[in-house]
N, CA, C and O of each residue as an XYZ file, in Angstrom:
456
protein
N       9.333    -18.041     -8.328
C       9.505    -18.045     -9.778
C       8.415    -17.244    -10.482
O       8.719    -16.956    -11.639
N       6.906    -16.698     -9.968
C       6.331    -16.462    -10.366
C       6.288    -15.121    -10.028
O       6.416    -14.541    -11.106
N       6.174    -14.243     -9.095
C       6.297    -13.231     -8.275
C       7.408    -12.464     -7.854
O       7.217    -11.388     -7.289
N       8.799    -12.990     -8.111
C      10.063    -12.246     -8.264
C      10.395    -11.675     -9.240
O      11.126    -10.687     -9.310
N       9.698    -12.461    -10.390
C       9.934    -11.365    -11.904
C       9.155    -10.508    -11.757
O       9.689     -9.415    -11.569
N       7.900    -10.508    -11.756
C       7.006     -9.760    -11.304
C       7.310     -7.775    -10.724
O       6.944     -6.740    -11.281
N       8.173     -8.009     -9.320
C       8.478     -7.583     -8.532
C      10.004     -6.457     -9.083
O      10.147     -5.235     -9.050
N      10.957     -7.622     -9.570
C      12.126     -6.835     -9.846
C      12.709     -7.180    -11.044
O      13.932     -7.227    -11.175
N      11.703     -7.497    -12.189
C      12.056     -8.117    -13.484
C      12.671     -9.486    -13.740
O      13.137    -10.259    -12.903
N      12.598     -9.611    -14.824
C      12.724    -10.807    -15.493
C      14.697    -11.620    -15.533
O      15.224    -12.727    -15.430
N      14.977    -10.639    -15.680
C      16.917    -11.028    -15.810
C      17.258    -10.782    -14.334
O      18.010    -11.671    -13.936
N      16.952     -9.844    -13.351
C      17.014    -10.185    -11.875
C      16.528    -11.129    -11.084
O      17.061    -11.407    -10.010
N      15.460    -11.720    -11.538
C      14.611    -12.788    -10.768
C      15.512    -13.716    -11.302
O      16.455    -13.872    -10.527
N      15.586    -14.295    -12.167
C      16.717    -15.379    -13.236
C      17.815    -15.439    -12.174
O      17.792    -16.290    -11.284
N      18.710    -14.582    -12.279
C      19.690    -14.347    -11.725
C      19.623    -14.564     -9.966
O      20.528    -15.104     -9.330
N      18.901    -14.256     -9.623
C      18.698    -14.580     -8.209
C      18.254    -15.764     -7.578
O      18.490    -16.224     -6.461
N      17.408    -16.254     -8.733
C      16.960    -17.900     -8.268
C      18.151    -18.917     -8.781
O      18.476    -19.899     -8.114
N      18.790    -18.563    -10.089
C      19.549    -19.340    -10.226
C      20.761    -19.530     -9.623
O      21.444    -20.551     -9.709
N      21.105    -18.217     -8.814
C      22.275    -18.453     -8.238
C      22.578    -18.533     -6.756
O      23.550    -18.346     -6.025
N      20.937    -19.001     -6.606
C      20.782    -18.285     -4.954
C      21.156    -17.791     -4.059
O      21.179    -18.179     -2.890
N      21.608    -16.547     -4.683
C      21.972    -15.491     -3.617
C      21.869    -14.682     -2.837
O      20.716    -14.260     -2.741
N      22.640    -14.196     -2.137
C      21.484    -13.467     -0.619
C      21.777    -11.937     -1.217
O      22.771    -11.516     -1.810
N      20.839    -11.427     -0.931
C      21.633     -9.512     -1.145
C      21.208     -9.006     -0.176
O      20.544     -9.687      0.606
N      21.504     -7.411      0.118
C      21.733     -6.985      1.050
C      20.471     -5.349      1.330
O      20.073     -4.726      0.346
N      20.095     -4.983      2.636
C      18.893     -5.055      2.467
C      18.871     -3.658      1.244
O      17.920     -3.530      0.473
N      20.124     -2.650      1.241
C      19.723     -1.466      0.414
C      19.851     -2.129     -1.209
O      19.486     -1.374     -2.110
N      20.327     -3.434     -1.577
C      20.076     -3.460     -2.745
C      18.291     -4.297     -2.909
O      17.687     -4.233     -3.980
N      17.795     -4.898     -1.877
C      16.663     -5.622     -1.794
C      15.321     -3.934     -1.858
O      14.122     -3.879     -2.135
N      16.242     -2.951     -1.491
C      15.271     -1.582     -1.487
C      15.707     -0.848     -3.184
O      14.956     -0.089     -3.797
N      16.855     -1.237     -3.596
C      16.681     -0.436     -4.789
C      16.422     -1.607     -6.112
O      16.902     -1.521     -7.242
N      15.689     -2.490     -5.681
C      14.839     -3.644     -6.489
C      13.739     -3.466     -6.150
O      12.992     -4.082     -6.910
N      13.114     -2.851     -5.265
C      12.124     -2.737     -5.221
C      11.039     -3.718     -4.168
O       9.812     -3.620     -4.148
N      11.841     -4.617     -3.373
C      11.351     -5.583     -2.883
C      10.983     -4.807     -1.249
O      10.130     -5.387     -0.577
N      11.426     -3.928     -0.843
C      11.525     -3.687      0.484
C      11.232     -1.755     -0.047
O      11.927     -1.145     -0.859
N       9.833     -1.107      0.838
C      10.183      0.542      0.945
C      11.447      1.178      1.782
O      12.172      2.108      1.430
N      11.486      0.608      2.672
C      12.343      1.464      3.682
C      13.618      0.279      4.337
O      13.439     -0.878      4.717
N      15.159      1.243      4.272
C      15.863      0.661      5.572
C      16.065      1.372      6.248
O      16.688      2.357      5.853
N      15.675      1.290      7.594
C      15.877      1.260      8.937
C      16.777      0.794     10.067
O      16.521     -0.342     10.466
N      18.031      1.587     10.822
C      18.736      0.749     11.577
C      17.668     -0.290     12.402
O      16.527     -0.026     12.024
N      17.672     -1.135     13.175
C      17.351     -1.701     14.281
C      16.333     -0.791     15.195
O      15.147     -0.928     15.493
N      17.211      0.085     15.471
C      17.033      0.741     17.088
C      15.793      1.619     16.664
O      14.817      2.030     17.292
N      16.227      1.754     15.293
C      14.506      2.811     14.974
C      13.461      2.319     14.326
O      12.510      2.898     13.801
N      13.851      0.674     14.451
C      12.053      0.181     13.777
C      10.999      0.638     14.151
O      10.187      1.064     13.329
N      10.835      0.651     15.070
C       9.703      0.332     15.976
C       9.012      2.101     16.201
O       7.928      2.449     16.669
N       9.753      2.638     15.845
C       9.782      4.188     15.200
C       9.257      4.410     14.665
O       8.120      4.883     14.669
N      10.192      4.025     13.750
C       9.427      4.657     12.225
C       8.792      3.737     11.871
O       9.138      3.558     10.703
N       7.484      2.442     12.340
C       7.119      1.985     11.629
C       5.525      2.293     12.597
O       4.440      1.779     12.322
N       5.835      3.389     13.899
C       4.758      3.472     14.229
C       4.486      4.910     13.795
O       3.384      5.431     13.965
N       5.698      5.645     13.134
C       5.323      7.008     12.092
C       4.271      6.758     10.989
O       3.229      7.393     10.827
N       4.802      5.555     10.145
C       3.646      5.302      9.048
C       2.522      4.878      9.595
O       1.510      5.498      9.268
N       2.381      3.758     10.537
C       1.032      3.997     10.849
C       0.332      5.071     11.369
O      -0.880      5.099     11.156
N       0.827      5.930     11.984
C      -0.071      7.103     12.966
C      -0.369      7.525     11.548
O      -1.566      7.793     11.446
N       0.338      7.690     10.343
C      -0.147      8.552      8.796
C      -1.401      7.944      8.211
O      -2.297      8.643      7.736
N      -1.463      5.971      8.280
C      -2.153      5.308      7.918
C      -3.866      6.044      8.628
O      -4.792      6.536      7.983
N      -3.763      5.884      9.851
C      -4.750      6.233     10.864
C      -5.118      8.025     10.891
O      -5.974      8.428     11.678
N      -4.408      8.973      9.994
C      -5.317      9.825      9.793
C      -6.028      9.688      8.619
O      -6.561     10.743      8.273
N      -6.210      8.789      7.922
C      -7.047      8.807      6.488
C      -8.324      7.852      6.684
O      -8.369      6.812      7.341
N      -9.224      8.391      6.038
C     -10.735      7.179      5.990
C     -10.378      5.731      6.222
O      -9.669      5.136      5.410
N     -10.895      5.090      7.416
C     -10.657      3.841      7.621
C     -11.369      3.275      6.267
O     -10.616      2.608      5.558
N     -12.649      3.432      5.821
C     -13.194      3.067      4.831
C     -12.566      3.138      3.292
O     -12.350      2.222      2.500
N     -12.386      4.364      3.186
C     -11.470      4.570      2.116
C      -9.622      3.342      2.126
O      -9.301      2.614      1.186
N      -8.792      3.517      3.455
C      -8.045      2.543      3.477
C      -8.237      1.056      2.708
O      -7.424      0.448      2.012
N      -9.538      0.714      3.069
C      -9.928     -0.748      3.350
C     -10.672     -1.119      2.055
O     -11.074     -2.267      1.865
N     -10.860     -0.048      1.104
C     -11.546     -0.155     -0.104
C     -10.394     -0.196     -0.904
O     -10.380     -0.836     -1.956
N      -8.961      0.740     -0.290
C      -7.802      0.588     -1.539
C      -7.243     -0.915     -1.459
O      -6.984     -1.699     -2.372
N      -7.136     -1.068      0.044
C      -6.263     -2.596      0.045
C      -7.063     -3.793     -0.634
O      -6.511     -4.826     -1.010
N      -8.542     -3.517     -0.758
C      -8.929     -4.658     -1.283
C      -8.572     -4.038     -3.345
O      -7.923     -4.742     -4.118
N      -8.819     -3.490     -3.506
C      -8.458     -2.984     -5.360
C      -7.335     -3.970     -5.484
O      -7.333     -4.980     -6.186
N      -6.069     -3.388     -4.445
C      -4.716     -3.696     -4.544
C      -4.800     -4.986     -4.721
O      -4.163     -5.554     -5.608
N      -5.597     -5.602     -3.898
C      -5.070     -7.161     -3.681
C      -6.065     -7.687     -4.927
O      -5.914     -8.636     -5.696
N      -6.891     -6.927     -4.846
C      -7.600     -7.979     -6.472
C      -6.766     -8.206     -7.468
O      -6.810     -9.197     -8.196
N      -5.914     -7.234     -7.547
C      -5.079     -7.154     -8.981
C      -4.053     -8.464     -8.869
O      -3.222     -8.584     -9.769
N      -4.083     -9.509     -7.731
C      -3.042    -10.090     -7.718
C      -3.831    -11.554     -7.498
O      -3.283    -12.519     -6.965
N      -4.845    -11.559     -7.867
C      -6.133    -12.878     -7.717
C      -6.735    -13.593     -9.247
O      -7.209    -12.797    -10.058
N      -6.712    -14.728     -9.525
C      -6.772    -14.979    -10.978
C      -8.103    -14.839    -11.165
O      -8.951    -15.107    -10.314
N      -8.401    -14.257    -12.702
C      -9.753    -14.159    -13.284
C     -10.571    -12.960    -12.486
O     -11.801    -12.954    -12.452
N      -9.951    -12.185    -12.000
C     -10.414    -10.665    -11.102
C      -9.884     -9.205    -11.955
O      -8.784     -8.986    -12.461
N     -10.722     -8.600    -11.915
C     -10.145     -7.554    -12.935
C      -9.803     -6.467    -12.140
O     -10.785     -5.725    -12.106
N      -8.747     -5.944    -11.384
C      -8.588     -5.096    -10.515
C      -8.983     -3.557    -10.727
O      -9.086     -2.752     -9.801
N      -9.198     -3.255    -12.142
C      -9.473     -1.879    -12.017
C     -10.644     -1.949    -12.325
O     -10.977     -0.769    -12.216
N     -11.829     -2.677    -12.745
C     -13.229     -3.189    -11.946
C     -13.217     -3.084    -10.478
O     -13.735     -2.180     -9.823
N     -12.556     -4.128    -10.022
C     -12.827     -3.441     -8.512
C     -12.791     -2.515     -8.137
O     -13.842     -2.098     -7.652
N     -11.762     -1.742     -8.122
C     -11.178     -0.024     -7.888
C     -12.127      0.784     -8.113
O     -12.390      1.693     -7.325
N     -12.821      0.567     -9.277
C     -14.047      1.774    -10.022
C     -15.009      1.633     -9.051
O     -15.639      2.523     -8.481
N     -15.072      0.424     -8.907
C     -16.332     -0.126     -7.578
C     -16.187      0.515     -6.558
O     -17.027      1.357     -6.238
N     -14.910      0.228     -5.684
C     -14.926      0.334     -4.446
C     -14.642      2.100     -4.505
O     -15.182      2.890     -3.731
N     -13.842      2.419     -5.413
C     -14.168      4.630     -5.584
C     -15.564      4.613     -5.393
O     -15.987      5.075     -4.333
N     -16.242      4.231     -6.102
C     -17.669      4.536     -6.312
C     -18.496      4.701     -4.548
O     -19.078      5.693     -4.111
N     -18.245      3.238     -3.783
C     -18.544      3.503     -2.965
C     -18.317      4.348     -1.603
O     -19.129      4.562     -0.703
N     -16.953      4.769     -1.723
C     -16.682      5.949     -0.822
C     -17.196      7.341     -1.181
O     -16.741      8.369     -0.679
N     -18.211      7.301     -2.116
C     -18.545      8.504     -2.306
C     -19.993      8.256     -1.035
O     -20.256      7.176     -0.507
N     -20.557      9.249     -0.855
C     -21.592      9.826      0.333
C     -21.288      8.969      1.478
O     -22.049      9.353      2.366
N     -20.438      7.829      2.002
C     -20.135      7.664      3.752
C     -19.856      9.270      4.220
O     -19.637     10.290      3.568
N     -19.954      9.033      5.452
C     -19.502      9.516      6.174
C     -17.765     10.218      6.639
O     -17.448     11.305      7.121
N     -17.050      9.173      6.279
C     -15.934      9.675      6.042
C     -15.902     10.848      4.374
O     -15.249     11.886      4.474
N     -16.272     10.694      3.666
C     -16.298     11.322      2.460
C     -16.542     12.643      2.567
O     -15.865     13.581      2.144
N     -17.769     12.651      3.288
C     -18.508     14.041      3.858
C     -17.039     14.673      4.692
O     -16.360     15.644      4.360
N     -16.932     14.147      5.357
C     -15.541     14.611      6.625
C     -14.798     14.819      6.205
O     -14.465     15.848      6.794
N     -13.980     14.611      5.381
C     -13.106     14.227      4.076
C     -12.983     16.138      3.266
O     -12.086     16.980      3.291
N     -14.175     16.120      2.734
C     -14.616     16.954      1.945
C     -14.900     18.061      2.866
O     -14.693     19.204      2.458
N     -15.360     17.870      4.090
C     -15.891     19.150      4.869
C     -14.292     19.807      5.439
O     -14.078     21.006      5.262
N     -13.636     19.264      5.857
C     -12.194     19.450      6.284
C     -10.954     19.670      5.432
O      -9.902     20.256      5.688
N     -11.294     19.159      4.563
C     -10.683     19.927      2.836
C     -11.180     21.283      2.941
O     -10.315     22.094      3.273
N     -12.328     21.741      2.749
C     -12.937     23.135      2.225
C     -12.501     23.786      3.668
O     -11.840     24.803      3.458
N     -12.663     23.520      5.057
C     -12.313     24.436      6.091
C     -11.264     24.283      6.245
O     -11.122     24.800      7.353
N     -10.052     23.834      5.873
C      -8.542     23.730      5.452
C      -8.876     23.348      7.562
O      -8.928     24.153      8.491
N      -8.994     22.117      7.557
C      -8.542     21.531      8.539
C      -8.310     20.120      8.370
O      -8.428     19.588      7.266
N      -8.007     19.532      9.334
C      -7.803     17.778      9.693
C      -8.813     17.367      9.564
O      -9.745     17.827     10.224
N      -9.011     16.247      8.574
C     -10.060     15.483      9.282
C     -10.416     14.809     10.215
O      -9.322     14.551     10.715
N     -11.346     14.191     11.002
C     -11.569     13.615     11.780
C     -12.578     12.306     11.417
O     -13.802     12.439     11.428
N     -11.904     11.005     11.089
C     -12.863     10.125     10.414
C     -13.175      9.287     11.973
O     -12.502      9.330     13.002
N     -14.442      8.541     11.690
C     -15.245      7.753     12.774
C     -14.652      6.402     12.350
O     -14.591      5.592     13.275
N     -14.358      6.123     11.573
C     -13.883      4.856     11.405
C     -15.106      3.775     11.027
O     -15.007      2.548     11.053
N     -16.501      4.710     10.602
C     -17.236      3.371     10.294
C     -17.740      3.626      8.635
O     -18.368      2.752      8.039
């Protein structure tokens, strides 16, 4: 009740709790509740495509967005306080440098993961 309006508005959440109904997964993707459908046979696929994407970017940088993200959903936390914070601190690691050095030599980066 709190997190379905949230998610896919106010007259869809209504409508869905009150009538408890099941839907189906491409309308659960064009609500917004689900990114991707996938047959079966290619989960395990394509869900190790997004990660190999996850795992070329700053482990540090990753782990600074997921925490922003999740502040914004914690009471009395101001999420774009956090965010400013945690930007702030990916500036001079190590990944940043790598980041930035592999930008300018138009290559891959290569982050250490610490």
């Amino acid at each position: 009740t709190q997190r379905l309006p949230q998610l896919v508005g106010k007259g869809r959440a209504m409508e869905m709790i009150m009538t408890a109904g099941m839907i189906d997964a491409e309308t659960a993707k064009s609500y917004g509740l689900v990114n991707h459908v996938v047959p079966q046979a290619e989960l395990l696929e394509f869900t190790k495509g997004i990660a190999s994407k996850i795992m070329r970017n700053s482990p540090s940088a990753i782990g600074k967005a997921i925490k922003a993200v999740n502040a914004n959903y914690k009471h009395d936390v101001d999420g774009f306080d956090v965010e400013i914070r945690n930007f702030g601190k990916c500036f001079g690691t190590e990944d940043f440098k790598e980041g930035t050095a592999a930008f300018l030599e138009k290559r891959k980066a290569s982050f250490s993961g610490k």
